[in-house]
N, C-alpha and C positions, 0 to 999 in steps of 0.2 A: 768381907765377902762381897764378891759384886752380885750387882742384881740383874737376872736375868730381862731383856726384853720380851713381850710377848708379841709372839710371831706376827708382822706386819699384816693387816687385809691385804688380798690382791685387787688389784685394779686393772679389770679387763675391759677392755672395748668389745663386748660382743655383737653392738651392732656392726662391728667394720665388719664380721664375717656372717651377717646378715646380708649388708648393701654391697658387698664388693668380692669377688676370686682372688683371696688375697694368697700372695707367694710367699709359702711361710718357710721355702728353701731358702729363698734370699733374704731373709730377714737380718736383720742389725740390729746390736746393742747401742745404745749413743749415749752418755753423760747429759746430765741437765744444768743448767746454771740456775737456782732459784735462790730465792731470799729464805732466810732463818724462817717464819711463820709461813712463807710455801712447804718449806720439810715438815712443820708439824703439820700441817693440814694433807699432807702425803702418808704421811707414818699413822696418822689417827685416822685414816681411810677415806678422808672428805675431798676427794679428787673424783671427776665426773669426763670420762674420755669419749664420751656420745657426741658425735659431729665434728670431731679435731681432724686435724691433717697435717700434711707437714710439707711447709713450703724450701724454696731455695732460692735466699738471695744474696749476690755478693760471694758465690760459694759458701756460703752458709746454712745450715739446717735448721729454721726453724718451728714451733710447734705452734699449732695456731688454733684456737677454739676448745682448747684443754682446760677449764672451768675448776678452781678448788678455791673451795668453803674457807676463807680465813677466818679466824678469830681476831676483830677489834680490843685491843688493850685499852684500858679504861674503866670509863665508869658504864656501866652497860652490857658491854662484853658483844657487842650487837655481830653476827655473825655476816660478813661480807662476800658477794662471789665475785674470784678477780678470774678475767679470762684474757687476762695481755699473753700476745709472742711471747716463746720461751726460748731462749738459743737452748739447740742440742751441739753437744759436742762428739766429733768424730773424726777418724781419721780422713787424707786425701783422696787415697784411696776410696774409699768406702762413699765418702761424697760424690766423687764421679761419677762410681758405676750406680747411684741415684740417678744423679743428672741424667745419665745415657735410659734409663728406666723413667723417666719422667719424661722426656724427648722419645721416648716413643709412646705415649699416651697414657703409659700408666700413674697412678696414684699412688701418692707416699704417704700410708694410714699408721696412725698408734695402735699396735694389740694392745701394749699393757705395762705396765708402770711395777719395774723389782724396787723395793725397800728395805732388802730384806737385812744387804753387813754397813756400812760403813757410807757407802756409795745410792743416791736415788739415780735411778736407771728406767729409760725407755726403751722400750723394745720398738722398734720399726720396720716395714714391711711392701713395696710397691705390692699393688694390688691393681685389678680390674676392675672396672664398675659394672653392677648387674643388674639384667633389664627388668620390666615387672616380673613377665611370666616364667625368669628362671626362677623371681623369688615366690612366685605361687607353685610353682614344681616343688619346689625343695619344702613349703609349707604340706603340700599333700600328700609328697614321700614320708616326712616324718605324719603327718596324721592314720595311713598307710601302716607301717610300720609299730604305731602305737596300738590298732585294732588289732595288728597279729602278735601281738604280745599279749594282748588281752584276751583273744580268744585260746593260746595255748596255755595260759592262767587257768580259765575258766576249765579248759579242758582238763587239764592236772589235776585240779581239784573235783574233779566230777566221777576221776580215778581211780582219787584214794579215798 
């Protein structure tokens, strides 16, 4: 009987949709090239996508500032964080219409890392950078937002 996997953590980038208007119409899936102990340290959910991005040289996509926990074999077992370039893989296509999205100003962000069959996968995204006071609107929209849920709680319950 084979044994089932349990379902991979997800690894999201939630600050990219803190600091940035990211375009999640144009987003891409891209292959990763890593080593055997980057897939466990992917699969066992010790990947860190806070501050990554993704550059392009030589026509190529790669990921940069993407931080996962490896595990030292040994005596020790000491837990190291490697945050080297990763090549992602994609088509020509799909690289271009980057490029053209990067040539006009925008940012190439990681959302989030699938683990899920066979394949680790990057999800990628140009995006826009955003200034402080959008990020203090959208902090007071949602605190906004959080007191009128609270007060139709309150109210519901005062009801019944």
């Amino acid at each position: 009987m084979v044994k089932k996997r349990p379902e991979p953590p997800s690894i999201v980038n939630r600050r990219a949709f803190y600091d940035y208007h990211v375009q999640t119409q144009n987003e891409l899936t891209a292959g990763m090239v890593l080593s055997g102990a980057e897939v466990r340290a992917i699969r066992d959910g010790r990947a860190n996508l806070k501050g990554a991005f993704v550059s392009v040289k030589n026509d190529e996509l790669w990921l940069n500032n993407a931080s996962l926990s490896l595990r030292a074999s040994g005596p020790g077992n000491d837990i190291t964080v490697d945050s080297r370039p990763r090549k992602l893989l994609a088509s020509k296509k799909q690289i271009s219409d980057l490029i053209k999205a990067k040539q006009s100003g925008l940012t190439i962000v990681p959302i989030k890392i699938l683990a899920g069959g066979r394949y680790i996968k990057a999800v990628i995204a140009p995006a826009k950078g955003k200034k402080t006071y959008d990020k203090r609107q959208v902090l007071k929209k949602r605190a906004e937002m959080r007191d009128i849920r609270q007060a139709d709680k309150l109210r519901r319950k005062a009801t019944t």
